[in-house]
C-alpha positions in Angstrom: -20.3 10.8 96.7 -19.1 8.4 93.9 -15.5 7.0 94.4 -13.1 9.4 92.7 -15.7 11.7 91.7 -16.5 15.4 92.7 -19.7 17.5 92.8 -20.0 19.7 89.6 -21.4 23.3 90.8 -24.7 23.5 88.0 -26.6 21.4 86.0 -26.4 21.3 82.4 -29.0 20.6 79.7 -27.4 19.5 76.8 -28.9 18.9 73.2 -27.0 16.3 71.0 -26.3 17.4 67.3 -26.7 13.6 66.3 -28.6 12.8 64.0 -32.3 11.5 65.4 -32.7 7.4 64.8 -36.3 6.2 64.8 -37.3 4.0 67.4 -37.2 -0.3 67.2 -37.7 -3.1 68.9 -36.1 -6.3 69.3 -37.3 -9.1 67.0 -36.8 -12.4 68.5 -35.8 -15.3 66.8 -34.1 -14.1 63.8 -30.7 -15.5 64.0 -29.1 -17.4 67.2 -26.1 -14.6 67.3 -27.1 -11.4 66.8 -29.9 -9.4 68.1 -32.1 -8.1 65.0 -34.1 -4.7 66.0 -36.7 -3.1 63.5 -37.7 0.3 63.3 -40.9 1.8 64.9 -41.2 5.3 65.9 -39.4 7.9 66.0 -37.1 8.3 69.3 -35.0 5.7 70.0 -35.3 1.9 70.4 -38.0 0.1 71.6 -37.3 -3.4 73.1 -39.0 -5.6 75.7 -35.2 -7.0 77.3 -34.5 -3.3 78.0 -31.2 -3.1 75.2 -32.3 -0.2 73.8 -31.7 1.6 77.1 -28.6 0.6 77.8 -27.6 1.8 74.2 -29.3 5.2 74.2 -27.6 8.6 75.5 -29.5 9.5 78.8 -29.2 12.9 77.3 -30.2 13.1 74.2 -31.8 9.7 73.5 -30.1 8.9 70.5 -28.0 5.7 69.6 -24.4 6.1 71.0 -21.1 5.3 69.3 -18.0 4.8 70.4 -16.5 6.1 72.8 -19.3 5.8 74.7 -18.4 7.5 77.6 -20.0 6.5 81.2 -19.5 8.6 84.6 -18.6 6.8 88.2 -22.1 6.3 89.1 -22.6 4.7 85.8 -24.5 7.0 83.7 -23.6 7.0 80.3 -23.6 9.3 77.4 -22.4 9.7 74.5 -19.6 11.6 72.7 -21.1 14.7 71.5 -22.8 15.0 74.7 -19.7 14.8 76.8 -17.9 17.8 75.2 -21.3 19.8 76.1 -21.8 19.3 79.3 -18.4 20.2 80.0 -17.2 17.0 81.9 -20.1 16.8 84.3 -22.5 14.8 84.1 -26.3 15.5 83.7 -27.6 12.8 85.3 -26.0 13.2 88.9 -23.7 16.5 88.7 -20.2 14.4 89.8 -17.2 14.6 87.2 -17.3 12.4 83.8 -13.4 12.1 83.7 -12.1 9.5 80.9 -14.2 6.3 81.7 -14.9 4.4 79.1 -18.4 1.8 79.0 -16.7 -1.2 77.4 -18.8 -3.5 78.2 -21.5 -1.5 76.6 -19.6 -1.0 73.7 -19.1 -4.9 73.6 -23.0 -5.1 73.7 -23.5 -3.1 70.6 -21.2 -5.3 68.3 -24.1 -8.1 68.7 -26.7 -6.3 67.5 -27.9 -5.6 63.8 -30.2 -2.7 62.7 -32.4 -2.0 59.6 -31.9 1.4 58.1 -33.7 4.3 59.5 -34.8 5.2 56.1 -37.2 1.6 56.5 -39.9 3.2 55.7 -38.8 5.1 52.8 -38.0 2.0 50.9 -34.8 0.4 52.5 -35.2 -3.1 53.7 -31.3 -3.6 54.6 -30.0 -4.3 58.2 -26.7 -3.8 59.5 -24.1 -4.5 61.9 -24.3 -1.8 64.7 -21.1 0.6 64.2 -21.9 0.2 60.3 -25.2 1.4 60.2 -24.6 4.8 60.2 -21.8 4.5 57.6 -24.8 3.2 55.5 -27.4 5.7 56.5 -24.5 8.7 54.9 -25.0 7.5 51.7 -28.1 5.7 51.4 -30.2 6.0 48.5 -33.3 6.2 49.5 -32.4 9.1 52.2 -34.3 12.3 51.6 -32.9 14.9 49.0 -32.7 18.5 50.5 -34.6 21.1 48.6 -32.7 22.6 45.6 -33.8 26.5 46.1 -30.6 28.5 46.1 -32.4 31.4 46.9 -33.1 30.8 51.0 -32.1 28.7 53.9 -34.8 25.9 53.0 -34.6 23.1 55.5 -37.3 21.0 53.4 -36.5 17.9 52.7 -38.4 14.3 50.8 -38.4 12.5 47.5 -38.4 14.3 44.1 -42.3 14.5 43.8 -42.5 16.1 47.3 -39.6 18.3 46.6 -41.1 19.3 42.9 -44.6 20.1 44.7 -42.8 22.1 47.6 -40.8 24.2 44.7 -44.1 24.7 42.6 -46.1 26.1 45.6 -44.3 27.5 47.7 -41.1 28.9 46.0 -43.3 29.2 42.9 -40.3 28.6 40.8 -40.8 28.7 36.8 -41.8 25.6 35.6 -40.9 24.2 32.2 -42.0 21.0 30.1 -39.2 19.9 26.8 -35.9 19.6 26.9 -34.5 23.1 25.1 -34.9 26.7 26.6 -34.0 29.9 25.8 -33.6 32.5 28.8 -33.4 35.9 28.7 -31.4 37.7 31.9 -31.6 40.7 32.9 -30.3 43.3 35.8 -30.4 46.9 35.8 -27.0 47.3 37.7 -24.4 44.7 36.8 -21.9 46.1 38.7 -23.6 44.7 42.0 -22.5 41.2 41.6 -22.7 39.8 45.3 -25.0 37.1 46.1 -27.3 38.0 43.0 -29.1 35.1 42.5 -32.2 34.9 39.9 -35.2 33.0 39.8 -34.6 29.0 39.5 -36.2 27.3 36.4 -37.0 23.6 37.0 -37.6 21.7 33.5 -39.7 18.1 33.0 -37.7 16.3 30.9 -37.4 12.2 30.1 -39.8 11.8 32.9 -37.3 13.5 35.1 -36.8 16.9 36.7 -33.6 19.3 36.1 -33.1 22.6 38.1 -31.2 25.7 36.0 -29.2 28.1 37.8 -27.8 31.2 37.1 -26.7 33.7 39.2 -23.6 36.6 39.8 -20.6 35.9 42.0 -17.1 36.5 42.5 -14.1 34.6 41.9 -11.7 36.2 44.2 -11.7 39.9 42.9 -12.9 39.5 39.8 -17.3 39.5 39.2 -18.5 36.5 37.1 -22.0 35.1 35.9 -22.9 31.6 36.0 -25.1 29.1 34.7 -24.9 25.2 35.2 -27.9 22.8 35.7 -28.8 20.5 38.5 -30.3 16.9 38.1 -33.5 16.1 40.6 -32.1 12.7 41.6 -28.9 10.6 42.5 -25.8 11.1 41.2 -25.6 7.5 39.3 -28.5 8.5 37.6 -27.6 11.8 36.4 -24.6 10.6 34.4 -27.0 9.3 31.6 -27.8 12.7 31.2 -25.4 15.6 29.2 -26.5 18.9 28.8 -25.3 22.4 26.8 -25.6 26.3 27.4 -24.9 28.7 25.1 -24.5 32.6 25.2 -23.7 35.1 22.4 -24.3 38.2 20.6 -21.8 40.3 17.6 -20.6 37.4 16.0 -19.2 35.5 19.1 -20.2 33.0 21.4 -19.5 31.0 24.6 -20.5 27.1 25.0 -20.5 24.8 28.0 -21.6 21.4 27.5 -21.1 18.4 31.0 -23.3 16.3 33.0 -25.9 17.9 35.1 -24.7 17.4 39.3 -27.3 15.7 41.4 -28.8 17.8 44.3 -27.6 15.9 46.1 -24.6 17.9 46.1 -25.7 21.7 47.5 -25.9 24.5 45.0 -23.2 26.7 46.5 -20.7 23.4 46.3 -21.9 23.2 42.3 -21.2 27.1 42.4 -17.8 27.0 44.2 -16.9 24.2 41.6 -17.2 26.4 38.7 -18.8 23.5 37.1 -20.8 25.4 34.8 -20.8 28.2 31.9 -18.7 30.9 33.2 -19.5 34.5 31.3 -17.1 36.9 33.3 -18.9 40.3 33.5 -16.4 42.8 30.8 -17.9 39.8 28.5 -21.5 39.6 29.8 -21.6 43.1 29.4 -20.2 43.1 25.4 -22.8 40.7 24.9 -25.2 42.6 26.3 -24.5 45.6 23.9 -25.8 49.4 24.2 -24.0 51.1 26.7 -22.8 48.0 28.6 -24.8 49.9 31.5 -27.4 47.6 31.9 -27.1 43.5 31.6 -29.0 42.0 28.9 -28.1 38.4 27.9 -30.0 35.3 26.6 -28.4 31.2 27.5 -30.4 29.2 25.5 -29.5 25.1 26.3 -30.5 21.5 25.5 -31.0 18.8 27.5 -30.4 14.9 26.2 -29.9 11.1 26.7 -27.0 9.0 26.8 -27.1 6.1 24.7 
């Protein structure tokens, strides 16, 4: 039995929720300091002086931050996996306690890493513990598909993401940078979680994703349209847009600048950063016997200078 340790009564398999780094290796002779490892697979790092096994989680294989947590035998692991196996340790059952792996810790500040987005066009490398900082916000990280309408996990560049929308979402697509919608619902009192069709538009070479859907703001039903730019957010602030929607002499206008995808449609929604029709007006717009929801945005899409 280790000193200090006790006997946990089960084993526990436990699956990190840490991001998965792409496997490297050590390159030698980059820099008399620091250790310099390149990407080269896909499940850890990949070294011939055996540092990328001292730096991976024996559970889930992944690069460990500190704390990196260790258990009296020595077995290390890191945070995330800690809280799951419940202060035992996979590896040989006996209690984790509070040790901490300085020493291991120590190692990691020597070591620069590229960017496990390498092979997506990032050429950077970085100090250990800032690597991931980078990896939050890179830009050449994959964008998350743009459907509102399902829990789509897809993710890639814009052309992959435009193909995966055209086939298998088979959203509307649109060349020019004008439209005119019609929207319509039988029953416009059933406002929760309607969400209609989305419209991607070609435009200046790039690709813009309209919106429009029903919601509530607290009690009281809405409708809302606003418009989504296929890229990074840097980008999308050359761009300004406009909707309109109208009908018996009055009319509502929204004009801003479209939000990247990369931030998710219901945090676009929940900003109300968009035209916002609530329903006893939808409904004068739509005329008749405001039974039945009948309205038409029409919109522009343009350049900054």
């Amino acid at each position: 039995m280790a000193p200090g340790g006790s006997t946990c009564k089960e084993v526990l398999e436990s699956h990190s929720t840490v991001a998965n780094y792409d496997t490297a290796k050590v390159v030698n002779n980059i820099t008399p300091t620091k250790a310099i490892v390149s990407f080269g697979g896909k499940h850890g790092l990949s070294s011939t002086n055996g540092v990328h096994e001292l730096l991976e989680c024996s559970v889930c294989s992944n690069l460990m931050y500190p704390p990196i947590h260790q258990c009296p035998n020595g077995h290390t692991l890191c945070s995330d996996c800690k809280i799951t196996a419940h202060n035992c340790c996979p590896t040989c059952r006996y209690e984790l306690g509070d040790i901490r792996c300085l020493a291991l810790e120590k190692v990691a500040e020597s070591l620069e890493l590229p960017c496990r987005y390498q092979s997506l066009g990032c050429h950077d490398t970085f100090p250990y513990y800032s690597k991931l900082k980078h990896e939050q916000h890179c830009r050449f990280r994959p964008f998350n598909c743009p459907y509102a309408g399902s829990e789509c996990s897809v993710t890639g560049d814009i052309p992959t993401l435009v193909a995966h929308l055209k086939e298998d979402h088979r959203v509307d697509m649109h060349d020019g940078c004008t439209f005119n919608h019609r929207y319509v619902k039988m029953n416009p009192h059933e406002v929760e979680n309607a969400t209609w069709m989305l419209t991607v538009f070609n435009c200046f070479g790039k690709q813009f994703c309209l919106h429009f859907e029903a919601f509530q703001i607290g009690v009281a039903p809405v409708y809302m349209a606003f418009l989504r730019f296929m890229g990074d957010d840097d980008e999308a602030k050359n761009f300004s847009y406009s909707l309109e929607v109208g009908a018996n002499g009055r009319k509502l206008i929204w004009q801003g600048i479209p939000r990247s995808i990369r931030d998710s449609h219901r945090k676009v929604r929940d900003s109300q950063d968009g035209l916002i029709i609530h329903r006893s007006l939808a409904l004068y717009f739509s005329g008749g016997d405001r039974q039945e929801l009948k309205l038409r945005v029409t919109g522009r899409i343009w350049k900054e200078q």
